[in-house]
Structures are given as C-alpha cells and as structure tokens.
C-alpha positions as CSV (number, residue, x, y, z in Angstrom):
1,X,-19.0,-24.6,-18.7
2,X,-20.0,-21.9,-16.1
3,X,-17.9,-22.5,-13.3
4,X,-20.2,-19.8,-11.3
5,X,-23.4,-22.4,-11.3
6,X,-20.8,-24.4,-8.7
7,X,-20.8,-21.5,-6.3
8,X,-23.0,-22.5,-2.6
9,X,-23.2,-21.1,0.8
10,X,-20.7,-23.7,2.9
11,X,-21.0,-22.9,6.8
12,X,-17.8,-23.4,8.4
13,X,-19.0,-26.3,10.4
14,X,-19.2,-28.1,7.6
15,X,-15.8,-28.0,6.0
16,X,-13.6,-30.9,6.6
17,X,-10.2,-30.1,8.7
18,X,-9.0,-34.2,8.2
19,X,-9.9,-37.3,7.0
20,X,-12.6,-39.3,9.0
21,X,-11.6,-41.9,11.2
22,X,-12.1,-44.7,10.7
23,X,-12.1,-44.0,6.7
24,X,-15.6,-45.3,6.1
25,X,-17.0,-43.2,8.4
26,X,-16.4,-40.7,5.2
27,X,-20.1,-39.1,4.9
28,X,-21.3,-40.0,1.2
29,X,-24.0,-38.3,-0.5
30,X,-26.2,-41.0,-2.7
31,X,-27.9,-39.2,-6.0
32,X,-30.3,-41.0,-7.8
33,X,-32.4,-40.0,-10.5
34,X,-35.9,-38.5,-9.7
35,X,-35.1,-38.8,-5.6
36,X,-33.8,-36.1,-3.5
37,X,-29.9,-36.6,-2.5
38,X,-29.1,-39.0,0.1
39,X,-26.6,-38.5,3.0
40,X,-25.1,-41.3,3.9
41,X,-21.3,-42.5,4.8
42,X,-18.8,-45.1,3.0
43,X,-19.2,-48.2,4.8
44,X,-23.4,-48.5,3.3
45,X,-21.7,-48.3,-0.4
46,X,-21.3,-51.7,-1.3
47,X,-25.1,-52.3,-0.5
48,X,-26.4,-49.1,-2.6
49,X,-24.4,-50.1,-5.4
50,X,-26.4,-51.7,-8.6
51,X,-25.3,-53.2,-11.8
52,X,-25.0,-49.8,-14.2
53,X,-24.7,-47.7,-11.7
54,X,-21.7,-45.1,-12.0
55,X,-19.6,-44.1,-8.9
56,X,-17.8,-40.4,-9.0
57,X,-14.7,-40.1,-7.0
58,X,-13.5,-36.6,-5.6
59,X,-9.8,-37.6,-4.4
60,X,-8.4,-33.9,-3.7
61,X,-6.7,-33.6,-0.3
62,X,-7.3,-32.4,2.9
63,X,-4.5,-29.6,3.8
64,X,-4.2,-27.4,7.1
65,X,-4.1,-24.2,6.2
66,X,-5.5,-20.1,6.2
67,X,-5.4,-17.6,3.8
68,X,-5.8,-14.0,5.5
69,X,-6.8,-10.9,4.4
70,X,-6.6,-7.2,5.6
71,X,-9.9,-5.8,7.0
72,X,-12.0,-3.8,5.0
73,X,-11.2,-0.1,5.8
C-alpha cells in the first residue's frame, strides 16, 4: 500500500481539539458509490443506513498536545 496517496492539505480549523458534544453531533461523512461524499453528523445514521451497507469505524483518540520545532535558520 502507498501510504503517501493518504497525504491532504488539513487547515487547522478543521482539526478536532475534543470530542463533540453532545456525541452525535460527531460530523459524519456519507460515501456512496457513483455520488460525491456527503457531510453529515451521527445522529442522521440510523436513517442512511441500508440492508448491505458497510459502516467503517475510525476509533483513535482525541489527545491535547504540540509537537515543536526549531525555526528554519
């Protein structure tokens, strides 16, 4: 696998710093076959859900943190 076809431009903004509240306010993004990728949030899943359909789940954490390094010189 080529890890470097995963690589995207994230803006800051976008990067979560904790867990939403209330939990299914979690944004969700829909892919379907042949559409363009949905945004929607957690609390919609049970209605877009269809017999077959396959649901992947991304349960890494949210930690507070910064990595630093020295400016270029």
């Amino acid at each position: 696998m080529r890890v470097d076809l995963f690589d995207f431009e994230l803006p800051d903004e976008r990067i979560a710093l904790r867990p939403a509240e209330p939990r299914d306010a979690a944004r969700l993004l829909v892919v379907r076959p042949g559409k363009p990728p949905e945004d929607r949030i957690v609390s919609e899943l049970p209605g877009l859900l269809r017999p077959g359909d396959a649901l992947v789940f991304n349960d890494t954490k949210v930690h507070t943190g910064a990595a630093y390094r020295p400016a270029p010189t």
